[in-house]
PDB file as gemmi writes it, atoms N, CA and C in Angstrom:
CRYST1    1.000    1.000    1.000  90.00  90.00  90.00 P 1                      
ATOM      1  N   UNK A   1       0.826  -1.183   0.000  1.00  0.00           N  
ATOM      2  CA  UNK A   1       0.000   0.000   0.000  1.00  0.00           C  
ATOM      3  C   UNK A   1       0.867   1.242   0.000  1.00  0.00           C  
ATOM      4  N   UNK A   2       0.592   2.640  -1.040  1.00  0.00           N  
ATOM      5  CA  UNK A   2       1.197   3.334  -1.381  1.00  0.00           C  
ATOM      6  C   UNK A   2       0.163   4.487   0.252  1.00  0.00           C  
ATOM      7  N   UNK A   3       0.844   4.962   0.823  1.00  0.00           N  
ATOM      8  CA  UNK A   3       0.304   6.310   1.393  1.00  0.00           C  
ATOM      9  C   UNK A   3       0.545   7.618   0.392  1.00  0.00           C  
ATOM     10  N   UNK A   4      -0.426   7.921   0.830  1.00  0.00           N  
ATOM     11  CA  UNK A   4      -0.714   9.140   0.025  1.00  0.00           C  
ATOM     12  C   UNK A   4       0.256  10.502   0.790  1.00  0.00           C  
ATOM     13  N   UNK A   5       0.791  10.879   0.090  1.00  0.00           N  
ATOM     14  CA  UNK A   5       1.394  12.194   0.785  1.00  0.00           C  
ATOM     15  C   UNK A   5       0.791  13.787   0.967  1.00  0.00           C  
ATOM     16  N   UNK A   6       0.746  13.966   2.142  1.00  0.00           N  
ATOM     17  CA  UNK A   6      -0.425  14.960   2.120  1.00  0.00           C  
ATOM     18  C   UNK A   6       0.436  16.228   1.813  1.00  0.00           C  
ATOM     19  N   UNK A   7      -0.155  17.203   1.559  1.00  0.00           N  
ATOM     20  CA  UNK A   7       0.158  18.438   0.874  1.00  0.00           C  
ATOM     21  C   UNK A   7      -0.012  19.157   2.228  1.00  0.00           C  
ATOM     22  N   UNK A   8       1.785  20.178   2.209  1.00  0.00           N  
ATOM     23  CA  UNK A   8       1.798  20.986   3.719  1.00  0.00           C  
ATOM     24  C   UNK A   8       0.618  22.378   3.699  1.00  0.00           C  
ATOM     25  N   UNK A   9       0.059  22.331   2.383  1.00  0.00           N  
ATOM     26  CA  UNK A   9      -0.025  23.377   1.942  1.00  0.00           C  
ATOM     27  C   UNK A   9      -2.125  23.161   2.823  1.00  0.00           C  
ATOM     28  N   UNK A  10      -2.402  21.965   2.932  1.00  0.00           N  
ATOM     29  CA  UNK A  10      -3.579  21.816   3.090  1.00  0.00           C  
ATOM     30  C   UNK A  10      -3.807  21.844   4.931  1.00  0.00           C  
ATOM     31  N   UNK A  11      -3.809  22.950   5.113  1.00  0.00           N  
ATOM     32  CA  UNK A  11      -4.047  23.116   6.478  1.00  0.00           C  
ATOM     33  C   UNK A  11      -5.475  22.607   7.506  1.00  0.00           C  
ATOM     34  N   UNK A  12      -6.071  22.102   6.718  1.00  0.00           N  
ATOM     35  CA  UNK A  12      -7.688  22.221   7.478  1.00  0.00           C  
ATOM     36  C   UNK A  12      -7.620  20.361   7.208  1.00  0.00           C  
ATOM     37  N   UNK A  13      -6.758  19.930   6.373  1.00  0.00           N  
ATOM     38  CA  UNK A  13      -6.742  18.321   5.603  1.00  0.00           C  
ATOM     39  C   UNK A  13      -7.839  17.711   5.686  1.00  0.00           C  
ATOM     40  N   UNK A  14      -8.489  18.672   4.453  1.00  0.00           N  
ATOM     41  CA  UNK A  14      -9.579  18.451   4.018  1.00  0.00           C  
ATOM     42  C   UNK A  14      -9.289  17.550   2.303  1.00  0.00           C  
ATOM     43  N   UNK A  15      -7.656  18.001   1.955  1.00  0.00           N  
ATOM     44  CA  UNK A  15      -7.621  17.270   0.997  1.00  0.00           C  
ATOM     45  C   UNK A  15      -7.502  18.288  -0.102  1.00  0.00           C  
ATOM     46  N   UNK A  16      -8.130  19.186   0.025  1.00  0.00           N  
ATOM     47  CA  UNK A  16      -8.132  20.178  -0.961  1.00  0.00           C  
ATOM     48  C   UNK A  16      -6.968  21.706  -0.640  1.00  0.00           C  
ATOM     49  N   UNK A  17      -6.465  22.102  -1.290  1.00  0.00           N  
ATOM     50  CA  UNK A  17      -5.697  23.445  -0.938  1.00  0.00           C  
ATOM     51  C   UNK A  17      -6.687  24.650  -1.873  1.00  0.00           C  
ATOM     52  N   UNK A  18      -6.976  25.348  -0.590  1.00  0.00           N  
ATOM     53  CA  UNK A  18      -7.735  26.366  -0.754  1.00  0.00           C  
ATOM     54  C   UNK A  18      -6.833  27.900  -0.761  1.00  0.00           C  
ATOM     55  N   UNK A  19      -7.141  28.805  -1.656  1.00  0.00           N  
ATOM     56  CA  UNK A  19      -6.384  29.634  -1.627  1.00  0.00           C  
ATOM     57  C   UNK A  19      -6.010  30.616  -0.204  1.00  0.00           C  
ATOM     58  N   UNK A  20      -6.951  31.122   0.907  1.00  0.00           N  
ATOM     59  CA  UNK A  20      -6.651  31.006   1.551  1.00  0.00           C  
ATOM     60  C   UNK A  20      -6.015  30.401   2.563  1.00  0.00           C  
ATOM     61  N   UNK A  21      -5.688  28.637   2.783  1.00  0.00           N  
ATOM     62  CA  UNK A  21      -4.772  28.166   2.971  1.00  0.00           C  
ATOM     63  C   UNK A  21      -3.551  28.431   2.016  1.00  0.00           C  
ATOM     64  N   UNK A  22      -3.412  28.575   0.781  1.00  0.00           N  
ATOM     65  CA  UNK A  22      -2.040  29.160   0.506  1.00  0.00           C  
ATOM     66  C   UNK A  22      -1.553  30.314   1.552  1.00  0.00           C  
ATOM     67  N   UNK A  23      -2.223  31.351   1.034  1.00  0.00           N  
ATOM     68  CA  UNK A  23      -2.549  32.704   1.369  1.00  0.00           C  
ATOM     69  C   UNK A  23      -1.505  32.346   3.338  1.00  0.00           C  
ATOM     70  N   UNK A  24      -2.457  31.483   4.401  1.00  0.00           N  
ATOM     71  CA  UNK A  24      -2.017  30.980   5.549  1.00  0.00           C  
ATOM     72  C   UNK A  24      -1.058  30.203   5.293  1.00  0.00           C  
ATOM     73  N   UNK A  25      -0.702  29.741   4.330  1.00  0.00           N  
ATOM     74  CA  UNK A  25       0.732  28.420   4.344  1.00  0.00           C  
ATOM     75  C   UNK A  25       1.976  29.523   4.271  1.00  0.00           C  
ATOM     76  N   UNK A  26       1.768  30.492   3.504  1.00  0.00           N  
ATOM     77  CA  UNK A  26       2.881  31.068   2.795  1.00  0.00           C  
ATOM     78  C   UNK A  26       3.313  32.837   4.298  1.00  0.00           C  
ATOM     79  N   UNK A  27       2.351  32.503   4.591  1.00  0.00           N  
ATOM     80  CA  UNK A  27       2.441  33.829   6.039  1.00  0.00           C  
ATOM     81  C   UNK A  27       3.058  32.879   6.803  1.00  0.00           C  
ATOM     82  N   UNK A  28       2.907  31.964   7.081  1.00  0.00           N  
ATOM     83  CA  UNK A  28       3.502  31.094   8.112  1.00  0.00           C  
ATOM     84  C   UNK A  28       5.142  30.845   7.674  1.00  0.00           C  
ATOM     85  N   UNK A  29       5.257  30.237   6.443  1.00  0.00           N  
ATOM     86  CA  UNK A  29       6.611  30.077   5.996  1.00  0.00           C  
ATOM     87  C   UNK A  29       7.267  31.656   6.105  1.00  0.00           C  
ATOM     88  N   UNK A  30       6.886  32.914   5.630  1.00  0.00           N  
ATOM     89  CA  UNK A  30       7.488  33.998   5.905  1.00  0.00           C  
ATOM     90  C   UNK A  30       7.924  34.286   6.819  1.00  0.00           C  
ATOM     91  N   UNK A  31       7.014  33.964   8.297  1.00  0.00           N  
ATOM     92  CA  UNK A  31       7.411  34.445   9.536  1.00  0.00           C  
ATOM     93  C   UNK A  31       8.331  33.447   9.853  1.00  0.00           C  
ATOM     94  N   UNK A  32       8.340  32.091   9.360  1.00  0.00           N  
ATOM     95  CA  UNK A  32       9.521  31.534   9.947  1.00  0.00           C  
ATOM     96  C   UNK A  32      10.888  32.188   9.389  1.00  0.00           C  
ATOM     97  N   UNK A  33      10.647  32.573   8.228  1.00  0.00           N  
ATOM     98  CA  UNK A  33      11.894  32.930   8.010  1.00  0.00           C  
ATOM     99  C   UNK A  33      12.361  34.820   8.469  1.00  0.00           C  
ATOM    100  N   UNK A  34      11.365  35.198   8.941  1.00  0.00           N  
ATOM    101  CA  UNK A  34      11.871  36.192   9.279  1.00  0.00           C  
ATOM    102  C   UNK A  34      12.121  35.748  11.136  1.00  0.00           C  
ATOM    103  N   UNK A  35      11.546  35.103  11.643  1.00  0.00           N  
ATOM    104  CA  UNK A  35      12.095  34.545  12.620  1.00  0.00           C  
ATOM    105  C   UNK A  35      13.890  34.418  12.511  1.00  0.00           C  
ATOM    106  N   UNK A  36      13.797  33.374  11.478  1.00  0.00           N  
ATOM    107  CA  UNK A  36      15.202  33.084  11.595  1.00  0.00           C  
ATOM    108  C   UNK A  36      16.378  34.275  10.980  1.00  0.00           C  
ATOM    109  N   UNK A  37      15.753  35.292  10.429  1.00  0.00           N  
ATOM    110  CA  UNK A  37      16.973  36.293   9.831  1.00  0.00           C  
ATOM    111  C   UNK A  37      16.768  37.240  11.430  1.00  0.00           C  
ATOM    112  N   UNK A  38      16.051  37.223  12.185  1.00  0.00           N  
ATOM    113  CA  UNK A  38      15.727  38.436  13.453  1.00  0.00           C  
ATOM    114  C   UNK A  38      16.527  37.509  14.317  1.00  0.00           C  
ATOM    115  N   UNK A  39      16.560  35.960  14.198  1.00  0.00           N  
ATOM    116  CA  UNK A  39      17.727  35.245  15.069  1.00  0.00           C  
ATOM    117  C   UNK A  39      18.947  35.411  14.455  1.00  0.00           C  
ATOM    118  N   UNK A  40      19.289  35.231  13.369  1.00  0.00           N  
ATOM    119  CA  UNK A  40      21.061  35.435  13.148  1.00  0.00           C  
ATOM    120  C   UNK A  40      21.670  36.854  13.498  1.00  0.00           C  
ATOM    121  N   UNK A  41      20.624  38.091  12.965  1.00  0.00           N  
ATOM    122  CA  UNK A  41      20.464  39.389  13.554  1.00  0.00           C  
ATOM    123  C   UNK A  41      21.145  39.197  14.805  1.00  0.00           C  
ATOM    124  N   UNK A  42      20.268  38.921  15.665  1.00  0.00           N  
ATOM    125  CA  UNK A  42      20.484  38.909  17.091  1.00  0.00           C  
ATOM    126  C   UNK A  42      22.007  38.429  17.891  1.00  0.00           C  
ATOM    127  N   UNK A  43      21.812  36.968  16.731  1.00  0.00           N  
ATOM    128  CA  UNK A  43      23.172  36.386  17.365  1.00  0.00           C  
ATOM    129  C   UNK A  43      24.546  36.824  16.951  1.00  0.00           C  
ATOM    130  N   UNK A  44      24.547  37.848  15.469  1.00  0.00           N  
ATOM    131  CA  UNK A  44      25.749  38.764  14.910  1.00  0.00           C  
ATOM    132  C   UNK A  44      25.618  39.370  16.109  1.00  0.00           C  
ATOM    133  N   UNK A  45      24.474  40.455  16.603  1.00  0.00           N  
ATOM    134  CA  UNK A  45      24.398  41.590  17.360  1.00  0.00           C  
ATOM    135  C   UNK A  45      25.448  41.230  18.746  1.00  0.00           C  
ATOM    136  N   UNK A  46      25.114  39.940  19.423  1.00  0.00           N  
ATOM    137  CA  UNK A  46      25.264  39.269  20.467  1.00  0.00           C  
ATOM    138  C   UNK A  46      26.884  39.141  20.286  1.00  0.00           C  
ATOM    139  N   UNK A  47      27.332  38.224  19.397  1.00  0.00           N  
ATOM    140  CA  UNK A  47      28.554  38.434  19.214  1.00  0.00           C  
ATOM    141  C   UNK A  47      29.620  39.717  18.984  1.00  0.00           C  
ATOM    142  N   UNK A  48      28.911  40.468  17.864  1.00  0.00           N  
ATOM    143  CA  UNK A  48      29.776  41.890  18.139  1.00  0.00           C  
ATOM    144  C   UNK A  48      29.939  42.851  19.251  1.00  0.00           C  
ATOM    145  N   UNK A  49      28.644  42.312  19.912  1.00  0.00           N  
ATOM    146  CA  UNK A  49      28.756  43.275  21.629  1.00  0.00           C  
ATOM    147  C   UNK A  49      29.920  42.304  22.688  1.00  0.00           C  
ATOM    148  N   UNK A  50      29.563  40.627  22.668  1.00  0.00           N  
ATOM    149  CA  UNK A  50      31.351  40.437  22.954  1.00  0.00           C  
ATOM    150  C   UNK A  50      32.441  40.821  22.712  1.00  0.00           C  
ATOM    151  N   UNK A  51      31.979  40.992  21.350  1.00  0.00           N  
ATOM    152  CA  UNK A  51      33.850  41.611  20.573  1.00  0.00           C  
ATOM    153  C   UNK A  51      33.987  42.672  21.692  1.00  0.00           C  
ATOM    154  N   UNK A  52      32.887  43.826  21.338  1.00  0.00           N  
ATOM    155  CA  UNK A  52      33.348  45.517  21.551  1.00  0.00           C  
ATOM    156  C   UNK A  52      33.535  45.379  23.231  1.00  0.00           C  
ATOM    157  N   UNK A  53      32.831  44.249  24.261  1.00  0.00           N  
ATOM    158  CA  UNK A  53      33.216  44.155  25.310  1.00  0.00           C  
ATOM    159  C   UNK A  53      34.247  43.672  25.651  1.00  0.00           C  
ATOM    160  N   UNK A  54      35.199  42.604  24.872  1.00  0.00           N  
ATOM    161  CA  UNK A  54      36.651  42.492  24.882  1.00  0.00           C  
ATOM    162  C   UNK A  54      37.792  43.516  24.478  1.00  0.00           C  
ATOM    163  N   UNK A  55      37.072  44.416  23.611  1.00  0.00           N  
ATOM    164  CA  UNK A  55      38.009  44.957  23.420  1.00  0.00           C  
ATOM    165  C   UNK A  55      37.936  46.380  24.041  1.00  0.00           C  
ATOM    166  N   UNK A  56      36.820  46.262  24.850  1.00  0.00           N  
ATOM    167  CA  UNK A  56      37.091  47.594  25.925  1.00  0.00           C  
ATOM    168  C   UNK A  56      37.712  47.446  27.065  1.00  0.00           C  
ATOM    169  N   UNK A  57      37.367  45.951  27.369  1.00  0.00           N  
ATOM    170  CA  UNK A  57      38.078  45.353  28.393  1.00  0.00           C  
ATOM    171  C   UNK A  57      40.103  45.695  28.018  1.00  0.00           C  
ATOM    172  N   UNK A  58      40.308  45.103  27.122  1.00  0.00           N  
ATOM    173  CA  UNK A  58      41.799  45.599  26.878  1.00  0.00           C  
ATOM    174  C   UNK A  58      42.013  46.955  26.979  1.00  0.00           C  
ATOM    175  N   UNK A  59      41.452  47.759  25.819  1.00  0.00           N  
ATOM    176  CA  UNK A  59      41.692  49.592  26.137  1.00  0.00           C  
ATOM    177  C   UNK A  59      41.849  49.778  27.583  1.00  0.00           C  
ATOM    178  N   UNK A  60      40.896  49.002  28.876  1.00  0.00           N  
ATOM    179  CA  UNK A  60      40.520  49.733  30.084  1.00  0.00           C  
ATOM    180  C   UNK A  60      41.913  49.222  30.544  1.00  0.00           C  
ATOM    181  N   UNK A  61      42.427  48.064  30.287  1.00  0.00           N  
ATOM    182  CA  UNK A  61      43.580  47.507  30.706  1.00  0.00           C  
ATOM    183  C   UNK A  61      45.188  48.743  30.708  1.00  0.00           C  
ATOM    184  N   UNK A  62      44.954  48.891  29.338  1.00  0.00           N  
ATOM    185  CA  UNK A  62      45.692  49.289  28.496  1.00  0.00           C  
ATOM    186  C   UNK A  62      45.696  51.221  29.348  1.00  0.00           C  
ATOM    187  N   UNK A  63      45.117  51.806  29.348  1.00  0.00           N  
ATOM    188  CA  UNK A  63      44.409  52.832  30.217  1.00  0.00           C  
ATOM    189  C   UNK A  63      44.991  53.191  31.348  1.00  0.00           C  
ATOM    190  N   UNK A  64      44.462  52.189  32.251  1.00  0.00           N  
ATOM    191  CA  UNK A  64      45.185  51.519  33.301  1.00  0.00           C  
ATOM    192  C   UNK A  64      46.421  52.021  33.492  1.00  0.00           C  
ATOM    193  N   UNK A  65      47.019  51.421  32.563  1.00  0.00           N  
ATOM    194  CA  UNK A  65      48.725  51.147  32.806  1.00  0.00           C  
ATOM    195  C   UNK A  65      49.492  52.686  31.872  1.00  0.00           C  
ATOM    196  N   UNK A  66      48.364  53.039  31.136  1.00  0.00           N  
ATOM    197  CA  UNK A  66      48.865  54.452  31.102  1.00  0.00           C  
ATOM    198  C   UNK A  66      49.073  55.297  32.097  1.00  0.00           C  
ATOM    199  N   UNK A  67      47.891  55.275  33.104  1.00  0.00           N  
ATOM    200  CA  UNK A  67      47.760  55.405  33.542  1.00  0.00           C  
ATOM    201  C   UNK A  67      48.661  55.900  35.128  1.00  0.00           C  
ATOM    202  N   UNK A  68      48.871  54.619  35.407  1.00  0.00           N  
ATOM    203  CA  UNK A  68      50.147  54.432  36.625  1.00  0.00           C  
ATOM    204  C   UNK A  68      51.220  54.613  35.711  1.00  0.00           C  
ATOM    205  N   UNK A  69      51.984  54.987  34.761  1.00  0.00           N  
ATOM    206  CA  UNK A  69      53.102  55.486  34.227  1.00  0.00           C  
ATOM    207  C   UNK A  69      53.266  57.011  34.272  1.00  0.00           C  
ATOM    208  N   UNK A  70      51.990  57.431  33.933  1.00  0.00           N  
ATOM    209  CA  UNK A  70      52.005  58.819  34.239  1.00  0.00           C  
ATOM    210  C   UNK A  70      52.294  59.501  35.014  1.00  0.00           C  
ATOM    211  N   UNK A  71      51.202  58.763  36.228  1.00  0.00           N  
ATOM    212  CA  UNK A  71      51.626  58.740  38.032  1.00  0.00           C  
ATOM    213  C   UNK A  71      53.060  58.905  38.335  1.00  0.00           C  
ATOM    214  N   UNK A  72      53.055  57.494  37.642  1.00  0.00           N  
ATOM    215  CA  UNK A  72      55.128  57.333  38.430  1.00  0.00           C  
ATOM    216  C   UNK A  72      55.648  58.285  38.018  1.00  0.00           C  
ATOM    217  N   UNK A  73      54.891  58.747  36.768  1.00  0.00           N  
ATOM    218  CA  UNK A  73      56.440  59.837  36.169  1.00  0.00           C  
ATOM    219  C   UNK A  73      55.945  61.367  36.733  1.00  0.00           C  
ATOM    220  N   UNK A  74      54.607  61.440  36.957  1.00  0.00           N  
ATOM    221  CA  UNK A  74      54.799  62.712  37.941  1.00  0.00           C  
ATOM    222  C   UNK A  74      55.158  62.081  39.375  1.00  0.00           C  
ATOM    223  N   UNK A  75      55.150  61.234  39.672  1.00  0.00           N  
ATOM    224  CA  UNK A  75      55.346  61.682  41.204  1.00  0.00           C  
ATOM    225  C   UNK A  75      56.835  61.555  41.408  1.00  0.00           C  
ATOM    226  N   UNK A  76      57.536  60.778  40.746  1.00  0.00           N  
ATOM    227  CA  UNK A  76      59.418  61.134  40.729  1.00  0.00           C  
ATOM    228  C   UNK A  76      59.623  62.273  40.097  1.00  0.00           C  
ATOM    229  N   UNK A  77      58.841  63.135  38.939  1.00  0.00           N  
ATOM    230  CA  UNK A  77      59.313  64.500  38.731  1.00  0.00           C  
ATOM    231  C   UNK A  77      58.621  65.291  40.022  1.00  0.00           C  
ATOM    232  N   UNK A  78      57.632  65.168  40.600  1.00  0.00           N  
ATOM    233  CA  UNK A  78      57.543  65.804  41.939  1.00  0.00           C  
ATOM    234  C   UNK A  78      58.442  65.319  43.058  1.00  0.00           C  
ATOM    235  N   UNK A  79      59.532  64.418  43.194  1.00  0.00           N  
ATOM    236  CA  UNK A  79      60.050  63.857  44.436  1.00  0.00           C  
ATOM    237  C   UNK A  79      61.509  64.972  43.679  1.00  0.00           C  
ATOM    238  N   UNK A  80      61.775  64.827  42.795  1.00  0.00           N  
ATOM    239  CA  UNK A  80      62.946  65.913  42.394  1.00  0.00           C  
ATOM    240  C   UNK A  80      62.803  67.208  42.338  1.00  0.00           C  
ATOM    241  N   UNK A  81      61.675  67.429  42.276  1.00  0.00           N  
ATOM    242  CA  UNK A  81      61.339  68.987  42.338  1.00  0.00           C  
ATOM    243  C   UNK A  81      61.527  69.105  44.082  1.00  0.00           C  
ATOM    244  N   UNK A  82      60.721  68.769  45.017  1.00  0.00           N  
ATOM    245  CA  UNK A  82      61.574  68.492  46.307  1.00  0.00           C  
ATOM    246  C   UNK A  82      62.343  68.655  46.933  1.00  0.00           C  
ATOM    247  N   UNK A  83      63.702  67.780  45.916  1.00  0.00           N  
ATOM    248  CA  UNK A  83      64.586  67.287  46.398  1.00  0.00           C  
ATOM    249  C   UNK A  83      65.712  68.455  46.185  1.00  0.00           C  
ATOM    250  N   UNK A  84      65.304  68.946  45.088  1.00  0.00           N  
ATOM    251  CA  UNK A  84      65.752  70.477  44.230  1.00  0.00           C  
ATOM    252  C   UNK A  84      65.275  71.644  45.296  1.00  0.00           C  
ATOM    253  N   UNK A  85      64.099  72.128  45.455  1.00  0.00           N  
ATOM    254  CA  UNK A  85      63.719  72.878  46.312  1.00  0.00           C  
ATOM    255  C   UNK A  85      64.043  72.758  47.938  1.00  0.00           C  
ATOM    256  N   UNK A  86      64.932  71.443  48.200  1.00  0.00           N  
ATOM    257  CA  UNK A  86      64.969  71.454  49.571  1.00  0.00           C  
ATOM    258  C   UNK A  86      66.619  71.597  49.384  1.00  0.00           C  
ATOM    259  N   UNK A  87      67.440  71.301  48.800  1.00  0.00           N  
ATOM    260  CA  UNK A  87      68.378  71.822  48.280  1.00  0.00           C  
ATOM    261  C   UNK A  87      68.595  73.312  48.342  1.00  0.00           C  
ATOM    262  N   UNK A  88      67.630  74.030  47.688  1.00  0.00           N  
ATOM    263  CA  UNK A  88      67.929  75.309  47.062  1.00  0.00           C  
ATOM    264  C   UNK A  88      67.443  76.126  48.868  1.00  0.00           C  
ATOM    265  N   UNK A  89      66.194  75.851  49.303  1.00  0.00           N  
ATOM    266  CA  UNK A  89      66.149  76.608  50.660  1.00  0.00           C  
ATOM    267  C   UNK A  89      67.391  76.406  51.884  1.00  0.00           C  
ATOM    268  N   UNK A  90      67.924  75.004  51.582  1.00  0.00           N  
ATOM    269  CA  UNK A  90      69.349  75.081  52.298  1.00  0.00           C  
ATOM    270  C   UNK A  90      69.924  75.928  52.444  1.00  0.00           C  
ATOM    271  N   UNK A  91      70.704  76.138  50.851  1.00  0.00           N  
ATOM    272  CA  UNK A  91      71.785  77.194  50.560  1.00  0.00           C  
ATOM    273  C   UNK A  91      70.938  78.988  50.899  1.00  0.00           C  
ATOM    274  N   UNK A  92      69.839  78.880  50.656  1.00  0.00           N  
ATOM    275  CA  UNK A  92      69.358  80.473  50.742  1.00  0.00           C  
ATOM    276  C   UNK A  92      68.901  80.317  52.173  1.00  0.00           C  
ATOM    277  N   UNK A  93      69.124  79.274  53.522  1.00  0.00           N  
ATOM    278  CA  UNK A  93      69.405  79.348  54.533  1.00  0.00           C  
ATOM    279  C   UNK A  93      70.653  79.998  55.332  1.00  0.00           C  
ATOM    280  N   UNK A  94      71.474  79.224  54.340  1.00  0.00           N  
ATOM    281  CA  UNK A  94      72.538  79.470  54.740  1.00  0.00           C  
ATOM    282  C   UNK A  94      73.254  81.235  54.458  1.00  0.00           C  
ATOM    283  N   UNK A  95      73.072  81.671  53.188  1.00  0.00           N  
ATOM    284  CA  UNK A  95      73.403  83.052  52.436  1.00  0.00           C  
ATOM    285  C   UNK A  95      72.441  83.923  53.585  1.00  0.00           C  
ATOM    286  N   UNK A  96      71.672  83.211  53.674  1.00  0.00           N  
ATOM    287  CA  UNK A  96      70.532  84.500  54.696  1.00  0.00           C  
ATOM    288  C   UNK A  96      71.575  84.516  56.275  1.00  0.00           C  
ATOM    289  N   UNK A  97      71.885  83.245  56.460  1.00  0.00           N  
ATOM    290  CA  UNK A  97      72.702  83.438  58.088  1.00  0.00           C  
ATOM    291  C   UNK A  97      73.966  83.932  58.094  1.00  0.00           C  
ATOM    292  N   UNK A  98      74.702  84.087  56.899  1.00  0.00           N  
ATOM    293  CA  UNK A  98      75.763  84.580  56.466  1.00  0.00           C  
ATOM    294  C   UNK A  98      75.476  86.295  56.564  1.00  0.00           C  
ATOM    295  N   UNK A  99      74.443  86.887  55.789  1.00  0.00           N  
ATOM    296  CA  UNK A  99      73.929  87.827  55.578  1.00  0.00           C  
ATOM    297  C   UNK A  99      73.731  88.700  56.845  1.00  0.00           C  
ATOM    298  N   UNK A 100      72.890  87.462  57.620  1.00  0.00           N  
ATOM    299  CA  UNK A 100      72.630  88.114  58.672  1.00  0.00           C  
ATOM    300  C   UNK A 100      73.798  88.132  59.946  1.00  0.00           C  
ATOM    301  N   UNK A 101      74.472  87.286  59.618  1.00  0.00           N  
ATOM    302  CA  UNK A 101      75.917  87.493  60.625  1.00  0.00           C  
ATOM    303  C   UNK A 101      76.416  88.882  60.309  1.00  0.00           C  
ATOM    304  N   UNK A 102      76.721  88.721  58.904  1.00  0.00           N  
ATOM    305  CA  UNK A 102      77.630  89.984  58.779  1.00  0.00           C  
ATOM    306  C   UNK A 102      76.480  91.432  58.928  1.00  0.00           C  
ATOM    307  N   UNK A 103      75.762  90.924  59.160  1.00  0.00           N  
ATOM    308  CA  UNK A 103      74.600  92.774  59.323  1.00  0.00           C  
ATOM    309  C   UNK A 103      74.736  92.715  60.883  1.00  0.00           C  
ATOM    310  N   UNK A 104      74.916  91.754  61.643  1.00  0.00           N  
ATOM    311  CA  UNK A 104      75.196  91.894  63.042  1.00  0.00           C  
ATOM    312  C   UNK A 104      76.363  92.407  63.504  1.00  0.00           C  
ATOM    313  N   UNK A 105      77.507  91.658  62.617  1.00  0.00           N  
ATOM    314  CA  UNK A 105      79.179  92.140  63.041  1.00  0.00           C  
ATOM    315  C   UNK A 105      79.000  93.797  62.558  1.00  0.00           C  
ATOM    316  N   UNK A 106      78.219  94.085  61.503  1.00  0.00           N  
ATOM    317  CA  UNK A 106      78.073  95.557  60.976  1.00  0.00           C  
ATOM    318  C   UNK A 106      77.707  96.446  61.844  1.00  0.00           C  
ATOM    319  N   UNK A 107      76.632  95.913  62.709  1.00  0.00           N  
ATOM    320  CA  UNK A 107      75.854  96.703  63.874  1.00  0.00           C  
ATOM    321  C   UNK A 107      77.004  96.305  65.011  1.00  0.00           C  
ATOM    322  N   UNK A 108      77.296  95.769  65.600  1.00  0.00           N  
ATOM    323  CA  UNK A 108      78.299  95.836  66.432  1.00  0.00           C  
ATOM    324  C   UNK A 108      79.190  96.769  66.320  1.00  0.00           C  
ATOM    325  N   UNK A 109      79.893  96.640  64.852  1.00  0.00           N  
ATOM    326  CA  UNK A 109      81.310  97.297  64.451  1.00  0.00           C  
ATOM    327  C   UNK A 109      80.655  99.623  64.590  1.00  0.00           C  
ATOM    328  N   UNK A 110      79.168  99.500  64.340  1.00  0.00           N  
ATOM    329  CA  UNK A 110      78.855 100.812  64.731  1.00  0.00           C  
ATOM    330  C   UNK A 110      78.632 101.203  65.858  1.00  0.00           C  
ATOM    331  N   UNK A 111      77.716 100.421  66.702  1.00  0.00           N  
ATOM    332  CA  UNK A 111      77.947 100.435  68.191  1.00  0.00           C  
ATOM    333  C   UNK A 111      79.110 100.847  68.410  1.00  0.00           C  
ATOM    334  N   UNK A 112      79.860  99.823  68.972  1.00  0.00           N  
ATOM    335  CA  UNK A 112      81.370 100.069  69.015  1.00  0.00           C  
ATOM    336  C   UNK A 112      81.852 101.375  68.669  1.00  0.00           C  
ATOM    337  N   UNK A 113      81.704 101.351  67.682  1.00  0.00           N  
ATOM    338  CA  UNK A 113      82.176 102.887  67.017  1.00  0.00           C  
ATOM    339  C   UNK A 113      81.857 104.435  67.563  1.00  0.00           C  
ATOM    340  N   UNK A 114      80.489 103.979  68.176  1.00  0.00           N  
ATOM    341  CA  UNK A 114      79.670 105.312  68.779  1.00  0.00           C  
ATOM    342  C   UNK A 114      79.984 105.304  69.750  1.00  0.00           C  
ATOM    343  N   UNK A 115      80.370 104.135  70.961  1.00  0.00           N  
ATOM    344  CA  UNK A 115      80.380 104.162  72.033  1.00  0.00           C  
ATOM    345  C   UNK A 115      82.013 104.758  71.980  1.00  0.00           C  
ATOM    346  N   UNK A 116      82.931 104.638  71.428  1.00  0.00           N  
ATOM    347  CA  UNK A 116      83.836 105.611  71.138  1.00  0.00           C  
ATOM    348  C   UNK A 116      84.066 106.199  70.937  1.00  0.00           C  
ATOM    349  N   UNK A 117      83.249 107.756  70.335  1.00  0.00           N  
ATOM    350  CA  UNK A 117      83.540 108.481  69.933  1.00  0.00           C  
ATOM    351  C   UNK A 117      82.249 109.335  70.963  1.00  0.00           C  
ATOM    352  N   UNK A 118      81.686 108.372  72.105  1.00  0.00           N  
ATOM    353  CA  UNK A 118      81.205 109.319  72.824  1.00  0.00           C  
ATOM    354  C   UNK A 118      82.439 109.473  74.046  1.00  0.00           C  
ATOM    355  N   UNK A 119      83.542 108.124  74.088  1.00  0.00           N  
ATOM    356  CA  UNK A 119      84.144 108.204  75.471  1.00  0.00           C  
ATOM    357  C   UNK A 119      85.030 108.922  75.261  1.00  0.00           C  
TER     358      UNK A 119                                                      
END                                                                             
């Protein structure tokens, strides 16, 4: 016995394909396939938002480490600036106590001077 193969197209399988069952066969096949182009859609979409999340993940990495280089390199050009400025108030410590010695021996040496020329 041969079975008869039924036609996808006969929705009600009544045997007959009625144009509105086309009309319903062929809406149905459309939406599957727009089903399936709104799924590959999705799953490109899905995948390129991994990509762009890996590769922000690196930039942030990457960032990062710009980041602390910068740091290091200001904060050793600030530890020499410092090291320079604590240097430099030394010596203009020192020129100032020099300065001020000799403005003292100066005031002495007039004192002195007055108190002699009153005795």
């Amino acid at each position: 016995m041969e079975e008869e193969k039924k036609n996808p197209m006969d929705l009600n399988g009544d045997g007959k394909v009625s144009f509105g069952e086309k009309v319903q066969y062929y809406a149905g096949k459309a939406g599957e396939k727009v089903e399936e182009g709104v799924k590959k859609v999705y799953d490109g979409v899905k995948e390129d938002a991994k990509d762009a999340l890996e590769d922000a993940k690196v930039l942030a990495a990457k960032a990062k480490e710009k980041g602390k280089e910068v740091y290091d390199k200001a904060a050793d050009k600030a530890k020499d600036m410092y090291a320079e400025a604590k240097v430099n108030a030394a010596e203009l410590a020192e020129k100032g106590k020099a300065k001020a010695a000799e403005a003292v021996g100066a005031a002495k040496a007039k004192i002195q001077d007055l108190k002699e020329k009153k005795a």
